[in-house]
C-alpha positions as CSV (number, residue, x, y, z in Angstrom):
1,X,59.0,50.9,84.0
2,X,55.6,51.8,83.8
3,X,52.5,49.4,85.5
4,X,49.2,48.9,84.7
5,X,46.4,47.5,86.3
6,X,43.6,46.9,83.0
7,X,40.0,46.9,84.0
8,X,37.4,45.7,81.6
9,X,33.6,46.1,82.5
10,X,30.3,45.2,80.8
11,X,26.8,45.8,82.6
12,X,25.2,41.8,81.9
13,X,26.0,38.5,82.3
14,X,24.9,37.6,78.4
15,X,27.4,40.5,77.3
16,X,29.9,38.8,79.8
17,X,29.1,35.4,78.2
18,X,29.1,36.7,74.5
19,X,32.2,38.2,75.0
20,X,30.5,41.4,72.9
21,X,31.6,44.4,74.5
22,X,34.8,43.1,75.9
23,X,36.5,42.6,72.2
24,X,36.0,45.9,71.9
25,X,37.7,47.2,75.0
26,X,40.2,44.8,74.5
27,X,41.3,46.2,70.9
28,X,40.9,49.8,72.2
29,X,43.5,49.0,75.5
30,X,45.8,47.1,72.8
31,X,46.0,49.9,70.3
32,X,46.7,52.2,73.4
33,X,49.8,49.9,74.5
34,X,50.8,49.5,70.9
35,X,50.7,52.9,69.6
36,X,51.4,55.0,73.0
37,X,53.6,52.5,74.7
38,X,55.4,50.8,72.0
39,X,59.1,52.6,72.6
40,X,58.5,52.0,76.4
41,X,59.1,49.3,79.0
42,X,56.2,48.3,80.9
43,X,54.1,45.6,82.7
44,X,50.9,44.6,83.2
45,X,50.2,43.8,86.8
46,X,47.1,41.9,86.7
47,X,43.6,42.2,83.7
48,X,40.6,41.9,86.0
49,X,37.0,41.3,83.9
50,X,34.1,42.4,85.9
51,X,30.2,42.2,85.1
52,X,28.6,44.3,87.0
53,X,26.3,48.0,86.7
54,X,28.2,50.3,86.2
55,X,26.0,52.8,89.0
56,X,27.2,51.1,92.1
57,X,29.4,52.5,94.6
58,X,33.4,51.0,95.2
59,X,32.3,49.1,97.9
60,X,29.8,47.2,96.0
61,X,32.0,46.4,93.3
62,X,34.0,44.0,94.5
63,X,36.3,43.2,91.4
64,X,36.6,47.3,90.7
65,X,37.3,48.1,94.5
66,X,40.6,45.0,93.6
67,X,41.6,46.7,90.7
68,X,42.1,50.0,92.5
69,X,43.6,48.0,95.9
70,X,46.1,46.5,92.6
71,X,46.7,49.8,91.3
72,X,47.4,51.6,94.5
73,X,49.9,48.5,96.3
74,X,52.0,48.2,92.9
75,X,51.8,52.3,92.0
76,X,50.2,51.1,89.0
77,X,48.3,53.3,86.4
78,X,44.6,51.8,85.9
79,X,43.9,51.2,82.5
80,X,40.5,51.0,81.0
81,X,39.1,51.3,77.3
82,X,36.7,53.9,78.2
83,X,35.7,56.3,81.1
84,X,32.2,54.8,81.1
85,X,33.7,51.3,81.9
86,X,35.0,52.5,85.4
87,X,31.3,53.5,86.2
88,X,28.5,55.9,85.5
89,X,28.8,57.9,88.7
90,X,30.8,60.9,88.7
91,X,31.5,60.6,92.3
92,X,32.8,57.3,92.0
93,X,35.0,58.1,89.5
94,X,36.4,61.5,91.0
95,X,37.2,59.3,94.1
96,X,38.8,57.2,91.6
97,X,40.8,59.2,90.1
98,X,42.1,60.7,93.6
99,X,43.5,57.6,94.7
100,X,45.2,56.4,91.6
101,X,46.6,57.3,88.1
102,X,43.7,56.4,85.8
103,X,44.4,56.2,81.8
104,X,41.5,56.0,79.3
105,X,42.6,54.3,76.0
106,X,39.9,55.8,73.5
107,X,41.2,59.4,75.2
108,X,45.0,58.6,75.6
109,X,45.9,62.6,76.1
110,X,43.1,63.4,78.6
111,X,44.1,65.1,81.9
112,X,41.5,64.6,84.9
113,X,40.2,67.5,84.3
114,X,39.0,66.3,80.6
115,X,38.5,62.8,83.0
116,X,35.9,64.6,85.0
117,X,33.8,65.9,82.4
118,X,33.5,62.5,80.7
119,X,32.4,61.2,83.6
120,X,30.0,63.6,83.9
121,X,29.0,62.7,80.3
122,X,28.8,58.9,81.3
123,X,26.5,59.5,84.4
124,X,24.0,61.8,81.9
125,X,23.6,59.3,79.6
126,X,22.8,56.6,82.8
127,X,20.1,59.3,83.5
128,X,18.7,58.9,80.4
């Protein structure tokens, strides 16, 4: 059976409170367990909601750094809508995909090479 660990993330506290943002990652990670997931068995460990910049490092993201711990103790996949959500740092998010299966749901096929350049992506448009 396959485990996930979903991680949803928007930068402010009135995006967090509007709940604008979040919809949208919510329909994009239930589409991907729909569509890719629907003729398999599998369970969703915990859904952790975080607010909070994506530019900081694991250590200063709290609810992120409990999502990997999740992922990692249950050898759980982490699930999030888009790579951007996980952070805007490629760093970050090459550590993070070292230590645990990630899975984007707007890029369903991606391998971590495809992973890396998004990331990449992500972290240029921070810059600008």
């Amino acid at each position: 059976m396959q485990k996930f660990v979903i991680y949803y993330r928007v930068s402010t506290k009135s995006q967090g409170e509007s709940g604008l943002g979040l919809e949208a990652q919510e329909r994009d990670v239930k589409i991907y367990l729909d569509q890719y997931l629907s003729d398999s068995d599998y369970t969703v460990i915990d859904t952790i909601t975080d607010v909070k910049s994506g530019k900081g490092l694991l250590q200063d993201r709290p609810l992120l750094a409990k999502a990997v711990s999740l992922a990692e103790e249950h050898n759980a996949t982490l699930l999030v809508a888009k790579i951007d959500r996980l952070g805007r740092d490629l760093e970050v998010i090459a550590h993070l995909i070292k230590r645990v299966d990630v899975k984007v749901a707007s890029m369903p096929n991606a391998d971590n090479f495809q992973l890396h350049i998004y990331a990449a992506l992500a972290q240029q448009e921070r810059d600008f």
